[in-house]
N, CA, C and O atoms as CSV, one atom per row, in Angstrom:
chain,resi,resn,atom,element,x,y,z
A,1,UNK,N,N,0.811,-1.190,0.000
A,1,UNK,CA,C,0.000,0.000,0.000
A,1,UNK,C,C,0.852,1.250,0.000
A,1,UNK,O,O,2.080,1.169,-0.018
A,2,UNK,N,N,0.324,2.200,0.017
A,2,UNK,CA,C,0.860,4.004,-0.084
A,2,UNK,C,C,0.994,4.331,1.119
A,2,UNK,O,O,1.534,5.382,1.465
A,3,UNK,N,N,0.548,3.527,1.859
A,3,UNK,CA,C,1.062,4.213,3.598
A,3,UNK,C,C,0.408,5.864,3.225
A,3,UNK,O,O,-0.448,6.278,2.444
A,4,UNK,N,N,1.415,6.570,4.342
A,4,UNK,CA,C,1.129,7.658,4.453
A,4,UNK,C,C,1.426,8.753,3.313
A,4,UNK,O,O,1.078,9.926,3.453
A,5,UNK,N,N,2.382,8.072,1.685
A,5,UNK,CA,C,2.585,8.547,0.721
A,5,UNK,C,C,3.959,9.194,0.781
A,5,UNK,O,O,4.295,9.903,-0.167
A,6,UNK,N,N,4.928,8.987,1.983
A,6,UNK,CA,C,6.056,9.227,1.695
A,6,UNK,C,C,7.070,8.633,0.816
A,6,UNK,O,O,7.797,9.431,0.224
A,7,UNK,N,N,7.287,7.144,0.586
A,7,UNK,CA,C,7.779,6.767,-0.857
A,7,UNK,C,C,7.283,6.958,-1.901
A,7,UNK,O,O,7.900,7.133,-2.951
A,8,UNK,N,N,5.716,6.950,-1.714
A,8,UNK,CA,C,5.117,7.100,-2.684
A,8,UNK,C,C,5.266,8.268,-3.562
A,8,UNK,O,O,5.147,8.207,-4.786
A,9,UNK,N,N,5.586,9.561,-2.753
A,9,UNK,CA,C,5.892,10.838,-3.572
A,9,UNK,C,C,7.273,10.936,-4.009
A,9,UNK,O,O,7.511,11.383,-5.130
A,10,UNK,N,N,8.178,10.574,-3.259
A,10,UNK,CA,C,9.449,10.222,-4.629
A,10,UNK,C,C,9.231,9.089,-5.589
A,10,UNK,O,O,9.679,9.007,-6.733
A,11,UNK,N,N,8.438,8.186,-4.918
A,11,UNK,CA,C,7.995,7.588,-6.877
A,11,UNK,C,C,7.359,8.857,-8.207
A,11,UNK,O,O,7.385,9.026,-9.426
A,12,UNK,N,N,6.888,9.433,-7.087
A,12,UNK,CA,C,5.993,10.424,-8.099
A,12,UNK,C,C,6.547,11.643,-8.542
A,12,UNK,O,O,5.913,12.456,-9.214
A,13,UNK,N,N,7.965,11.819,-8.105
A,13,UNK,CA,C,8.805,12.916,-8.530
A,13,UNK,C,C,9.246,12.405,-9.991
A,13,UNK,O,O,9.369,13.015,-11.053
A,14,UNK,N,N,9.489,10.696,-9.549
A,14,UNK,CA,C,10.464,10.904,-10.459
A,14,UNK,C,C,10.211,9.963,-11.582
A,14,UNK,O,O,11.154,9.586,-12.278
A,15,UNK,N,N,8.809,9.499,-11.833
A,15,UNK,CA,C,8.001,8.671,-12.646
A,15,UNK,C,C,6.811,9.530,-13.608
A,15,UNK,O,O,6.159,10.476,-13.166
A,16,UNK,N,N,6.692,8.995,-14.975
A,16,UNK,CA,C,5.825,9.768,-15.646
A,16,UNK,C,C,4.355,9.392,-15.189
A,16,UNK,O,O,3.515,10.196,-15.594
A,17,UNK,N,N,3.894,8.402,-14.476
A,17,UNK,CA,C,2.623,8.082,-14.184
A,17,UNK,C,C,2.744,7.169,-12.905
A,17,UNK,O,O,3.514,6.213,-12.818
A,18,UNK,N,N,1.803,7.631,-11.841
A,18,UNK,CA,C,2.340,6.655,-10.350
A,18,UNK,C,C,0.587,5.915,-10.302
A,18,UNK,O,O,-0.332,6.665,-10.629
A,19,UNK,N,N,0.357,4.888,-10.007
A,19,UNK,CA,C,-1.135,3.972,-9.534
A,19,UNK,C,C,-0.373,3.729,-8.405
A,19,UNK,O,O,0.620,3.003,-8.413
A,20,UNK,N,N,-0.840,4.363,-7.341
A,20,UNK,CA,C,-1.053,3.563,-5.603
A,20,UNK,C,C,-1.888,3.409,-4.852
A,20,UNK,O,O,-2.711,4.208,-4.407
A,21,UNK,N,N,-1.718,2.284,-4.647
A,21,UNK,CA,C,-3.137,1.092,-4.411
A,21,UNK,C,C,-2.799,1.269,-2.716
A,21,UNK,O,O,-1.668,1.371,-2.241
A,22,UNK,N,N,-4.273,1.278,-1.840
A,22,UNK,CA,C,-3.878,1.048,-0.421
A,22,UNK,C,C,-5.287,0.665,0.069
A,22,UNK,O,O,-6.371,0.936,-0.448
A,23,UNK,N,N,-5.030,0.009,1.123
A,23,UNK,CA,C,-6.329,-0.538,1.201
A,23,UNK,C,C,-7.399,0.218,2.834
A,23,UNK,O,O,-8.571,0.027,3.160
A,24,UNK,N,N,-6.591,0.837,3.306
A,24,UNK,CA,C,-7.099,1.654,4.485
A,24,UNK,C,C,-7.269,3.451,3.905
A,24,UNK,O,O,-6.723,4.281,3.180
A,25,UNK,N,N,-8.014,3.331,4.498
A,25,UNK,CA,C,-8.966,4.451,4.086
A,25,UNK,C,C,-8.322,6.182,4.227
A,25,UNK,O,O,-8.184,7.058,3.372
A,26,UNK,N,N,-7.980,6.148,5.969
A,26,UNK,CA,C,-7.293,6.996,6.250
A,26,UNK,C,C,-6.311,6.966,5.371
A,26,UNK,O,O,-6.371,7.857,4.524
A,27,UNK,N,N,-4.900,5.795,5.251
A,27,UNK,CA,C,-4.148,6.066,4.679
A,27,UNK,C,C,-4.035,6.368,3.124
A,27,UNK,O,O,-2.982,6.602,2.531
A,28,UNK,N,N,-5.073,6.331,2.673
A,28,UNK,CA,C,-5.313,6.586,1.222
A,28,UNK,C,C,-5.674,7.956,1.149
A,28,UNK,O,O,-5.275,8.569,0.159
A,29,UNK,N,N,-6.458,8.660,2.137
A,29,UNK,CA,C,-6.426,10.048,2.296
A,29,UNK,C,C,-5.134,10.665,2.751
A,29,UNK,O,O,-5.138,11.848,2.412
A,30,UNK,N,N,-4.190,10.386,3.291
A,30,UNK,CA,C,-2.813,10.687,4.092
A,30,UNK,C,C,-1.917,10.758,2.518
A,30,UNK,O,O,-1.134,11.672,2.262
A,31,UNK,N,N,-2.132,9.933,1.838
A,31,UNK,CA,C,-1.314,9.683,0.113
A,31,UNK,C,C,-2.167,10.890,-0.472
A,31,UNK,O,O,-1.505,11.924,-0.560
A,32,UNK,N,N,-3.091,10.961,-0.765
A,32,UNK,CA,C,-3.581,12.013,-1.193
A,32,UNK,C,C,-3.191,13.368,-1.191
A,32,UNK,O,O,-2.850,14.172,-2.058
A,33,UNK,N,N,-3.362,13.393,0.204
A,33,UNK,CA,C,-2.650,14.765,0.987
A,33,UNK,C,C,-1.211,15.124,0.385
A,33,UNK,O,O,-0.930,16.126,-0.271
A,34,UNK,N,N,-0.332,14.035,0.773
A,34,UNK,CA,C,0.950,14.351,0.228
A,34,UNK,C,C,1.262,14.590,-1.133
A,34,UNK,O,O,2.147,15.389,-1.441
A,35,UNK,N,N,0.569,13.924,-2.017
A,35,UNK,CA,C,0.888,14.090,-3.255
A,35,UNK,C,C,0.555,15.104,-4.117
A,35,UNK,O,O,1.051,15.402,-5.204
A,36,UNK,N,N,-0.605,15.739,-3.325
A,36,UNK,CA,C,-1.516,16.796,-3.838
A,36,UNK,C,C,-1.484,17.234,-4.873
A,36,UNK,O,O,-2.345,17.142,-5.748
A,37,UNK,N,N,0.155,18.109,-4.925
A,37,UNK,CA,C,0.183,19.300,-5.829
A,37,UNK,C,C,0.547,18.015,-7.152
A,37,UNK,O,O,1.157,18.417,-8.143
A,38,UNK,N,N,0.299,17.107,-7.109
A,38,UNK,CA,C,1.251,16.155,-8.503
A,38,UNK,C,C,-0.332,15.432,-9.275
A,38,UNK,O,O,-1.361,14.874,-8.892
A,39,UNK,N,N,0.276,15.861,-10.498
A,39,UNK,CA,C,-0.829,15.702,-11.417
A,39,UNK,C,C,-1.163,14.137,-12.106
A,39,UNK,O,O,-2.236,13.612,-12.401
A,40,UNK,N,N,0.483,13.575,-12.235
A,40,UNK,CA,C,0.578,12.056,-12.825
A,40,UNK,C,C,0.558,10.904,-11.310
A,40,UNK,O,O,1.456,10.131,-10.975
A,41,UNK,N,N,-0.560,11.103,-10.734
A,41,UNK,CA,C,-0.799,10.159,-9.459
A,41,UNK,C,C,-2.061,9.532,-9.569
A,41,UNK,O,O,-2.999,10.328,-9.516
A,42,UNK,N,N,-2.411,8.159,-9.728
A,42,UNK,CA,C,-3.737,8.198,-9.094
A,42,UNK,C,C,-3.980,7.377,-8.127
A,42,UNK,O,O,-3.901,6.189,-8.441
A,43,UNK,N,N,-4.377,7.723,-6.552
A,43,UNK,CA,C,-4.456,7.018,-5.802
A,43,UNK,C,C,-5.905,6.243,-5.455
A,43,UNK,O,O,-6.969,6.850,-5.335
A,44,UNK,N,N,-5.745,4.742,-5.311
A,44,UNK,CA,C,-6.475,3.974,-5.313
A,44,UNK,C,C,-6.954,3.199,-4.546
A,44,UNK,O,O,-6.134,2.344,-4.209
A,45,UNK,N,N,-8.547,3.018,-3.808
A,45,UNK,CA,C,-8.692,2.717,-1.997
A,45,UNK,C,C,-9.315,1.288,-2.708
A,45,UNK,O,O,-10.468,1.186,-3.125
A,46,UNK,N,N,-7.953,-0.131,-2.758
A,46,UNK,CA,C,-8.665,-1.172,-2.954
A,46,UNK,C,C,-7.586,-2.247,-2.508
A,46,UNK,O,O,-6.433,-1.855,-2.690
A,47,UNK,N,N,-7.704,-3.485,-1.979
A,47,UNK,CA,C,-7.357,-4.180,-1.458
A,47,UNK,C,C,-6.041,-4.744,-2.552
A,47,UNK,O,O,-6.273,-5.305,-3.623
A,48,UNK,N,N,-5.086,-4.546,-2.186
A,48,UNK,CA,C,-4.230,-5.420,-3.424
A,48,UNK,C,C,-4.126,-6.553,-4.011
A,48,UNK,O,O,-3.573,-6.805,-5.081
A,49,UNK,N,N,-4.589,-7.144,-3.398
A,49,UNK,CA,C,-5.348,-8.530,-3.558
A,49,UNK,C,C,-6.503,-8.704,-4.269
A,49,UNK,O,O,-6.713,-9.750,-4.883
A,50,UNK,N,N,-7.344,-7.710,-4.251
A,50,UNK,CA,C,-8.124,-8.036,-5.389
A,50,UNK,C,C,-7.805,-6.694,-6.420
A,50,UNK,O,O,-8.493,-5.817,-5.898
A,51,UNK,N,N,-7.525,-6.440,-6.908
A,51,UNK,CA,C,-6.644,-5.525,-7.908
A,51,UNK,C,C,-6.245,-6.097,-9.099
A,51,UNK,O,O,-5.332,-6.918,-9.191
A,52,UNK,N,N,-7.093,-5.563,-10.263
A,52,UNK,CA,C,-6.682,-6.692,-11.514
A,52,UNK,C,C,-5.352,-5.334,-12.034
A,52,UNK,O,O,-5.618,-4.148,-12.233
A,53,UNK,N,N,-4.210,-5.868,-12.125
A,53,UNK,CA,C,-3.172,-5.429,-12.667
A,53,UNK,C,C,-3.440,-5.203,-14.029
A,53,UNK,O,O,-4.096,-6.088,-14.578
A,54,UNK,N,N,-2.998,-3.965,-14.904
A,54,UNK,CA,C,-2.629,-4.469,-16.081
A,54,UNK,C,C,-2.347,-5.155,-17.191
A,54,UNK,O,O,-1.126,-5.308,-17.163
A,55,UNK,N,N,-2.724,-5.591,-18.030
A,55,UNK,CA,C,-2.883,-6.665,-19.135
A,55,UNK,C,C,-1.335,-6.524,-20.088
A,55,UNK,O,O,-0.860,-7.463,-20.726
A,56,UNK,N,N,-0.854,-5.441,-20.017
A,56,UNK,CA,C,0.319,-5.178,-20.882
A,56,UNK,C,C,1.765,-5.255,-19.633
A,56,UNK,O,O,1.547,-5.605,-18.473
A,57,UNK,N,N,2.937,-4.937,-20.036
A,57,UNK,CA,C,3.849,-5.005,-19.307
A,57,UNK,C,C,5.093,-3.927,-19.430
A,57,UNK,O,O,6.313,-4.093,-19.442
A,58,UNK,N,N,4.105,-2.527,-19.532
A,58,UNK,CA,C,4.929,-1.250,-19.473
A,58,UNK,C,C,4.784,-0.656,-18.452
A,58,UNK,O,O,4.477,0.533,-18.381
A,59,UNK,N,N,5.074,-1.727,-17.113
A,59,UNK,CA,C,5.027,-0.814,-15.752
A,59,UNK,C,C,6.022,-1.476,-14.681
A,59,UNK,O,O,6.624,-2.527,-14.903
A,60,UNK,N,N,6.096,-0.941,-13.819
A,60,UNK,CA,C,6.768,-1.700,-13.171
A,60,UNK,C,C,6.042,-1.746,-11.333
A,60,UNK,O,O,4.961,-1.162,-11.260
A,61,UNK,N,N,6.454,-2.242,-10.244
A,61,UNK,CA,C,5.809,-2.300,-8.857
A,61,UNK,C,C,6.668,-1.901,-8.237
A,61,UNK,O,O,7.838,-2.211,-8.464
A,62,UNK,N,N,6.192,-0.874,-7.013
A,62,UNK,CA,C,7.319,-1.108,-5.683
A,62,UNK,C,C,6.337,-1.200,-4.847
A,62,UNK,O,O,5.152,-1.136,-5.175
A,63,UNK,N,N,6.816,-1.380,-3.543
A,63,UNK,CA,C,6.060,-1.463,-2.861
A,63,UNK,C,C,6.833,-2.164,-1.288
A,63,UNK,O,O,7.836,-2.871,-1.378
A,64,UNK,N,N,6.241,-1.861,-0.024
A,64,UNK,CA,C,6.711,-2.103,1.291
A,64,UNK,C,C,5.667,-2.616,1.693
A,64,UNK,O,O,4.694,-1.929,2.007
A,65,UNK,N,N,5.681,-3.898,1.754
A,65,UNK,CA,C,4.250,-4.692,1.772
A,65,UNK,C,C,4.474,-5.494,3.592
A,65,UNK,O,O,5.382,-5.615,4.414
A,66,UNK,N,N,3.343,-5.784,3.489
A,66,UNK,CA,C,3.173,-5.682,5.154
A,66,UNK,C,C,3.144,-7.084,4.690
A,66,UNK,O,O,2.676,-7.539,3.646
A,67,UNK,N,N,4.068,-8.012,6.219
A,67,UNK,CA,C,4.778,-9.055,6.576
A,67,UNK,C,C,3.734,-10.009,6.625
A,67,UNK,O,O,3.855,-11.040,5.963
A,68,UNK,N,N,2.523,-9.774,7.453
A,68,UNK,CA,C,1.419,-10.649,7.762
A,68,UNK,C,C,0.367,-10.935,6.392
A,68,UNK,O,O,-0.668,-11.554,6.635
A,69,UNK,N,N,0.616,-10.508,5.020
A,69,UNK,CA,C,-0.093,-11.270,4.354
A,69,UNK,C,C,1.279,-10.657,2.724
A,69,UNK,O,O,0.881,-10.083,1.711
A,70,UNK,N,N,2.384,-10.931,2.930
A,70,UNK,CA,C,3.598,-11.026,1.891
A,70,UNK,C,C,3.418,-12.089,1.064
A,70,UNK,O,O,3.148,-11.964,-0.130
A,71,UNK,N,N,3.569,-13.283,1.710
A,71,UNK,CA,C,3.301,-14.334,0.352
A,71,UNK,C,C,2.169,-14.407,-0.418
A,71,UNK,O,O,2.252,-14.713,-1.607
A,72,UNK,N,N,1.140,-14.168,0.103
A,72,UNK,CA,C,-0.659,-13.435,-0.623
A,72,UNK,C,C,0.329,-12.380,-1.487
A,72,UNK,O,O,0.452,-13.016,-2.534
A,73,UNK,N,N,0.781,-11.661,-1.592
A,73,UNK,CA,C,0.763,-10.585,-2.356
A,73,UNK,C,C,2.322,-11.134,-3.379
A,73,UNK,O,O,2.469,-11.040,-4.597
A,74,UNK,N,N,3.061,-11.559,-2.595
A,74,UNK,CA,C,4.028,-12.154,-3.799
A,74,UNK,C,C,3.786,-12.781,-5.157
A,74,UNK,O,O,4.170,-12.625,-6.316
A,75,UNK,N,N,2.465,-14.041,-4.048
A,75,UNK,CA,C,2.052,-14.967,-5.054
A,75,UNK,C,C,1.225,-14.000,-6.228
A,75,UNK,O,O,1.524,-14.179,-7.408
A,76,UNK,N,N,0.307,-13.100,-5.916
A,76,UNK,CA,C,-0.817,-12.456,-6.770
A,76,UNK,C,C,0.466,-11.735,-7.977
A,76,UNK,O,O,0.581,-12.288,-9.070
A,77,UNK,N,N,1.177,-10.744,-7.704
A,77,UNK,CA,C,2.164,-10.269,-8.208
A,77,UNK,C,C,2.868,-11.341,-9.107
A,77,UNK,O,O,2.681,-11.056,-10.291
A,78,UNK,N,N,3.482,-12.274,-8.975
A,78,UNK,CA,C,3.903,-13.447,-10.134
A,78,UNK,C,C,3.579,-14.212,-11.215
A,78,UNK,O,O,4.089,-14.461,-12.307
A,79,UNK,N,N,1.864,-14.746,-10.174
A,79,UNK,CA,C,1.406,-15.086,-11.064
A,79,UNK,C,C,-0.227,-14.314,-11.983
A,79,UNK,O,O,-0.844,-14.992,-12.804
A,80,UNK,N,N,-0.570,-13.157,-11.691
A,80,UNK,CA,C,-1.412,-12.029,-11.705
A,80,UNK,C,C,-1.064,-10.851,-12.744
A,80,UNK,O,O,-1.813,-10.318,-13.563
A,81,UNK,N,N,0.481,-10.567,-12.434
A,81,UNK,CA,C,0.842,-9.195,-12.807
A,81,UNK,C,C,1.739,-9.233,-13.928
A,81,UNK,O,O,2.601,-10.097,-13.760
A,82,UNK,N,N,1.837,-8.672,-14.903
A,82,UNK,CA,C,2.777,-8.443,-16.372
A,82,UNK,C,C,3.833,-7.845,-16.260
A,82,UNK,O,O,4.678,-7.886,-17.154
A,83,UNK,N,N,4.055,-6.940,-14.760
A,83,UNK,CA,C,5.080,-5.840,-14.781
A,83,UNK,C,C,6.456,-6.781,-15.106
A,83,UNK,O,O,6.845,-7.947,-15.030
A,84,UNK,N,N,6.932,-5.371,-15.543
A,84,UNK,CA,C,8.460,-5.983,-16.046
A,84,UNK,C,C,9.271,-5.863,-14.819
A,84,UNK,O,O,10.188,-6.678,-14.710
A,85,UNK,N,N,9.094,-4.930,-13.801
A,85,UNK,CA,C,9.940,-5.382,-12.876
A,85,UNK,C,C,9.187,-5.309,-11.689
A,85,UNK,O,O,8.079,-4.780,-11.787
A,86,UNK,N,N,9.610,-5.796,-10.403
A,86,UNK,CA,C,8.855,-5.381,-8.977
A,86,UNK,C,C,10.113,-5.204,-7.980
A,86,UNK,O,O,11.150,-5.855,-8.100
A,87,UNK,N,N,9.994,-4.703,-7.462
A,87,UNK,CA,C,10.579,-3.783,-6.188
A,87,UNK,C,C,10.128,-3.737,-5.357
A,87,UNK,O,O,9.250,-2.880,-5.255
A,88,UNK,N,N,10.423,-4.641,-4.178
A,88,UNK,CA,C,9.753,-5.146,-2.789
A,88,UNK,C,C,10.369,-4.979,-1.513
A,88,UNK,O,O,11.370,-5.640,-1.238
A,89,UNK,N,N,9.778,-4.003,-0.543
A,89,UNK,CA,C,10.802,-4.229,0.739
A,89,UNK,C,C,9.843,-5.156,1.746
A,89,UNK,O,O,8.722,-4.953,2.213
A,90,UNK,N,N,10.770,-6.245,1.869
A,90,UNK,CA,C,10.084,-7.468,2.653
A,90,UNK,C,C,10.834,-7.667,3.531
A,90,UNK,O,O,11.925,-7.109,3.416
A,91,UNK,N,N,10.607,-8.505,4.739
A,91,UNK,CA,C,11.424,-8.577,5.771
A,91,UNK,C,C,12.238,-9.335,5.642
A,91,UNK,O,O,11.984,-10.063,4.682
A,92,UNK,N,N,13.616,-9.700,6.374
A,92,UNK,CA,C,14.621,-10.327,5.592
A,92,UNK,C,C,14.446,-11.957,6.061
A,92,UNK,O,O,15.565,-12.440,6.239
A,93,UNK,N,N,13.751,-12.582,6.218
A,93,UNK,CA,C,14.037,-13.583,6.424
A,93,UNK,C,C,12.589,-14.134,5.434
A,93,UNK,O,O,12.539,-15.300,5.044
A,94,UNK,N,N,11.564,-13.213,5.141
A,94,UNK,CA,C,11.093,-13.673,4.063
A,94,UNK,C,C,11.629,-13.544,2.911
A,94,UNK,O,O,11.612,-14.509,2.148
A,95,UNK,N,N,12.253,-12.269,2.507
A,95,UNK,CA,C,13.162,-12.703,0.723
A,95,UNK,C,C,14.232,-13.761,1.193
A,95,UNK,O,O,14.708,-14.098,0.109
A,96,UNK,N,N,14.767,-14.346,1.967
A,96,UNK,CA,C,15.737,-15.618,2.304
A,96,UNK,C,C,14.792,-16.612,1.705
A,96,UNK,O,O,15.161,-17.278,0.738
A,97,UNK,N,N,13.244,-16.797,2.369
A,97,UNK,CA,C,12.620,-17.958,2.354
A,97,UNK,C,C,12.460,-17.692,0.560
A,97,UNK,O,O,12.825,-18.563,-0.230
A,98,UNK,N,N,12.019,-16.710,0.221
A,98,UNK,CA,C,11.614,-16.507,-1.696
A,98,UNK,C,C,13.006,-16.661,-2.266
A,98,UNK,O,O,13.053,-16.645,-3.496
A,99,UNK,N,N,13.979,-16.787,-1.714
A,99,UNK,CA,C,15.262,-17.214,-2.733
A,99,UNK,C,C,15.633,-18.845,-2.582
A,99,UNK,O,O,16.257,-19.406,-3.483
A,100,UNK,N,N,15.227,-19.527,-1.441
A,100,UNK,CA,C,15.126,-20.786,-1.262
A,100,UNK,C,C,14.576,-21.475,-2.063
A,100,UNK,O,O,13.355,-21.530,-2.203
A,101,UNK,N,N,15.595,-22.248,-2.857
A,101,UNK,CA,C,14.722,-23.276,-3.858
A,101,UNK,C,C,14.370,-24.332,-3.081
A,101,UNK,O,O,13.789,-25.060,-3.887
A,102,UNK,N,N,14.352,-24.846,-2.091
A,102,UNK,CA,C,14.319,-26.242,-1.691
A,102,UNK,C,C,12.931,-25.797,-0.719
A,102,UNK,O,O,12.264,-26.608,-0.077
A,103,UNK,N,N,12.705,-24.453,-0.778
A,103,UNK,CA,C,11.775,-24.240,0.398
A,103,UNK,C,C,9.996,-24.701,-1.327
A,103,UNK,O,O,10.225,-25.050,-2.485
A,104,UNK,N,N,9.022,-24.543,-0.884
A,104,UNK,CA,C,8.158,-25.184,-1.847
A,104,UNK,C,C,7.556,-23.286,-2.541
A,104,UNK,O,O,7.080,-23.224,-3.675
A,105,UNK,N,N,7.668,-22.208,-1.825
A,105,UNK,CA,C,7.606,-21.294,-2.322
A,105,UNK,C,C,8.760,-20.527,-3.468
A,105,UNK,O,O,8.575,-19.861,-4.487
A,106,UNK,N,N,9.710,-20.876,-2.918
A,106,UNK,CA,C,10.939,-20.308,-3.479
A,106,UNK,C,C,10.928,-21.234,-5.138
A,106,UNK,O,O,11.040,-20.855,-6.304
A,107,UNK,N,N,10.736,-22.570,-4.493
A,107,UNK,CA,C,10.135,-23.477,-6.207
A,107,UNK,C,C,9.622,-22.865,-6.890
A,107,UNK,O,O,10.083,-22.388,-7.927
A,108,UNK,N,N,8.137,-22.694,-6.294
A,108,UNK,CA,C,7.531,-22.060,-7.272
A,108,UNK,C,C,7.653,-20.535,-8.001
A,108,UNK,O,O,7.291,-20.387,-9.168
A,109,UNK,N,N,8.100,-19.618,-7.343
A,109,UNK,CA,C,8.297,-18.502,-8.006
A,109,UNK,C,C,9.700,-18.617,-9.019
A,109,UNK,O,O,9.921,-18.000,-10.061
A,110,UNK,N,N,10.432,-19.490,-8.420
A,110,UNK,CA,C,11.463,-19.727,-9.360
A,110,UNK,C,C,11.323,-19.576,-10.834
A,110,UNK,O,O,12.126,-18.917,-11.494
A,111,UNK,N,N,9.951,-20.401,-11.518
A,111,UNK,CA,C,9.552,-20.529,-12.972
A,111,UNK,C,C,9.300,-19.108,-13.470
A,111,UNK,O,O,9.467,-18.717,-14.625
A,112,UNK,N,N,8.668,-18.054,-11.928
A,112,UNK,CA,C,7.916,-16.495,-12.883
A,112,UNK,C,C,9.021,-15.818,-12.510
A,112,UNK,O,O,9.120,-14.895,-13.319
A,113,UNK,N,N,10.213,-15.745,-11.467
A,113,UNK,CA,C,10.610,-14.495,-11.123
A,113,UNK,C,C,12.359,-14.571,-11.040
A,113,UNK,O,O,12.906,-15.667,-11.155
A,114,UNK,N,N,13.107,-13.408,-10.848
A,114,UNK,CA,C,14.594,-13.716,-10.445
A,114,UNK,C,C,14.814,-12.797,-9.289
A,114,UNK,O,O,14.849,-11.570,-9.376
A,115,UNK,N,N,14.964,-13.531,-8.150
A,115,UNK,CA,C,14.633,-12.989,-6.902
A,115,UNK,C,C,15.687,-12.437,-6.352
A,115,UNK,O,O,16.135,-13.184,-5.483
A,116,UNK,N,N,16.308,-11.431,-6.469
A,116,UNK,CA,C,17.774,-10.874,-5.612
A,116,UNK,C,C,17.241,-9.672,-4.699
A,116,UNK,O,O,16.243,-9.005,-4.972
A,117,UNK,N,N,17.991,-9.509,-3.661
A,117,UNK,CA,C,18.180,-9.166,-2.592
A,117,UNK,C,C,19.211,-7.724,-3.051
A,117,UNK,O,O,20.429,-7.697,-3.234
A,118,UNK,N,N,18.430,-6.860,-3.124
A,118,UNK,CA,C,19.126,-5.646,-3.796
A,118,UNK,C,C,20.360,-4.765,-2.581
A,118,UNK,O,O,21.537,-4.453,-2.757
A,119,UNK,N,N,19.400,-4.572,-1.310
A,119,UNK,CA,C,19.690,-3.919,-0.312
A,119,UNK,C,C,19.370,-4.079,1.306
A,119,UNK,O,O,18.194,-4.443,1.319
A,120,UNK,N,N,19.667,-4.020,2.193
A,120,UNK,CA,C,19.814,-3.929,3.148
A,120,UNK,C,C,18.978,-2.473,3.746
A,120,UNK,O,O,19.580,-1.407,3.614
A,121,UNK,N,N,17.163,-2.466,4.601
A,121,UNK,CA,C,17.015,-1.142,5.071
A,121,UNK,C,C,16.813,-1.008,6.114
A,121,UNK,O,O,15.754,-1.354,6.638
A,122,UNK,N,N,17.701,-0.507,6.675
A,122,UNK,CA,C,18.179,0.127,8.265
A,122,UNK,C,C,16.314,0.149,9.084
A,122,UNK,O,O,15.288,0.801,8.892
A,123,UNK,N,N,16.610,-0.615,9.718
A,123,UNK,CA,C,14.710,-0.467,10.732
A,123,UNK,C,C,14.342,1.090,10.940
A,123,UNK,O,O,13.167,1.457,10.973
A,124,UNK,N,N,15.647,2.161,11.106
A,124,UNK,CA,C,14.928,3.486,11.693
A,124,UNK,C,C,14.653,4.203,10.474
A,124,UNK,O,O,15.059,5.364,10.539
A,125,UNK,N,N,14.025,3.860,9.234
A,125,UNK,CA,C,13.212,3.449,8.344
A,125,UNK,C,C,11.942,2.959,8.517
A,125,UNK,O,O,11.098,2.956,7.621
A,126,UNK,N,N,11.795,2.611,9.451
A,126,UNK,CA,C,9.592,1.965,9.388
A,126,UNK,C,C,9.341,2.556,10.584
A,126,UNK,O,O,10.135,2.868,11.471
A,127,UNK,N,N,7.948,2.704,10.514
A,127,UNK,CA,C,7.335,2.698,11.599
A,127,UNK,C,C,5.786,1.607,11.822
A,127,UNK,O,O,5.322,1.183,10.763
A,128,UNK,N,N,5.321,1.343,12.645
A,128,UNK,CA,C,5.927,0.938,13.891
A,128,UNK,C,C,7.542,0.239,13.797
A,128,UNK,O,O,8.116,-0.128,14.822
């Protein structure tokens, strides 16, 4: 989701067209707020999970997806979504488990995705 729209507005600095999807209400008004003055945004109050992605594959995903339903949203994203790339901050011992081939998830995304571990983000970075 867009959270409160603080990544979300450097996506939107520096992208010709931003879709951010969030599924709480407040925080979809909080994205709003921030993005205001930006014209190529459209923010969107719907569950990501049910979210029909794009049919073509001239986009790409980021996203800081919450821990308690990550593999729901991995899986939808792989096998759901066309984007050419995705950009995920997940907790680190779940992208361990999605690079695990021997684990039965890491199998399966193996066939849709190439899973690397770009960076390392410091916790005084999130909140809670």
């Amino acid at each position: 989701g867009s959270g409160k729209g603080h990544f979300t507005k450097e996506l939107v600095e520096m992208s010709q067209r931003v879709n951010a999807i969030e599924i709480d209400e407040g925080l979809c008004h909080a994205t709003k707020k921030a993005v205001e003055p930006f014209q190529n945004i459209k923010v969107i109050h719907e569950d990501i999970l049910k979210f029909s992605f794009p049919k073509n594959t001239d986009y790409k995903i980021f996203g800081n997806i919450p821990y308690n339903i990550s593999t729901d949203i991995v899986k939808k994203i792989a096998f759901d979504s066309q984007a050419k790339y995705s950009y995920l901050i997940v907790e680190r011992g779940f992208a361990k488990r999605l690079q695990n081939t021997q684990r039965a998830l890491g199998l399966l995304l193996m066939v849709e995705m190439d899973i690397k571990i770009l960076k390392k983000v410091p916790r005084a970075y999130f909140h809670p």
